[in-house]
Phi, psi and omega in degrees: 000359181293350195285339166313312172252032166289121224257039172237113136352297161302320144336270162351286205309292225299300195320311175272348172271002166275322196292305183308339159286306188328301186127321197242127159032301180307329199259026175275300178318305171225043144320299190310305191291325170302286224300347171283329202217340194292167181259017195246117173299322165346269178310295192313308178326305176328293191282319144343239192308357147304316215271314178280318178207316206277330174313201191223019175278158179274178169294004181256316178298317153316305161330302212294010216232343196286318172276010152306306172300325151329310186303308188324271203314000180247011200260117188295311180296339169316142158265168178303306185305323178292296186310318178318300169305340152346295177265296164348285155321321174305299173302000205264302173284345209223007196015033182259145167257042158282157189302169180272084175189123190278267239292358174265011162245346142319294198276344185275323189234043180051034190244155174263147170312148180255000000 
């Protein structure tokens, strides 16, 4: 996973389209953690849609990731383009068409504000 934190950019990306194929259970957290923290919007994207649509996780695996992604969307630091992909991704998985408000996706999905 060090390939994650590689200061080479192509690293990375190729690093998170291995997880998002990959699959397994493990590569959700830091999947989660790219989609948070890398400083490249590309790579954040990326892990975005691994995460969302493009990867090779099932739908029960994509679920286990949705109150992470609430949390993402309530997170003040995020930009605006990264929260977007959020609720996106929120929307992808979850096929509900709520608005870009992590708390009506609090409440949708029963969790208290963090």
């Amino acid at each position: 996973m060090s390939n994650l934190r590689d200061p080479n950019e192509n690293v990375r990306y190729w690093a998170v389209e291995g997880l998002a194929y990959l699959a397994i259970d493990a590569s959700l957290a830091p999947l989660l953690e790219v989609f948070r923290d890398d400083p490249l919007p590309m790579i954040r994207e990326r892990a975005a849609c691994g995460l969302a649509q493009s990867g090779m996780f099932s739908a029960s695996q994509r679920q286990t990731v949705v109150p992470a992604l609430i949390d993402l969307a309530g997170d003040g630091a995020l930009d605006d383009t990264t929260r977007g992909w959020v609720f996106q991704a929120l929307r992808d998985i979850t096929g509900e068409s709520l608005p870009r408000d992590a708390h009506a996706w609090r409440v949708r999905y029963g969790q208290r504000g963090r």
